[in-house]
C-alpha positions in Angstrom: -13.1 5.6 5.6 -9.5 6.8 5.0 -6.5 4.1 6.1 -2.8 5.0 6.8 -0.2 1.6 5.5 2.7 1.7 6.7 5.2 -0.8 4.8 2.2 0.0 1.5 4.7 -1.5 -1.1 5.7 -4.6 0.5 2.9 -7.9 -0.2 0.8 -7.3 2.4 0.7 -3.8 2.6 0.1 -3.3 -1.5 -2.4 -6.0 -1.5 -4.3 -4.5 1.6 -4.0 -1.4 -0.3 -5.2 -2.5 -3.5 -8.5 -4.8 -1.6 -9.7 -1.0 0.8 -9.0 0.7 -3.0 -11.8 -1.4 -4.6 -13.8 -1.3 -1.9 -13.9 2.6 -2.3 -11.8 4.2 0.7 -9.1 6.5 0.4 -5.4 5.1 0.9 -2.5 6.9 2.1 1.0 4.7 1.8 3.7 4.9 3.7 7.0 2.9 2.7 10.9 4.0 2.4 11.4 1.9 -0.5 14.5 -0.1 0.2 13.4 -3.5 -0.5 14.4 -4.8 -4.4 10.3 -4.8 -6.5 8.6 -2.0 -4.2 8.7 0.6 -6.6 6.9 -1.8 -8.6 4.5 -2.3 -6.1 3.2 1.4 -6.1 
């Protein structure tokens, strides 16, 4: 199944991402980077 996250690169969204990942579907992120970390969260 394919997922759409919006806000991917805050906590929830990059650990959300990160749990569908190893379950094997595919992961499109969404985020406008603003918040201090998120490019770390990518």
């Amino acid at each position: 199944m394919a997922y759409i996250i919006t806000g991917g690169c805050g906590f929830l969204g990059s650990n959300l991402a990160k749990h569908l990942l190893l379950k094997g579907h595919q992961v499109t992120l969404f985020d406008n980077l603003s918040r201090k970390g998120s490019r770390e969260n990518l």
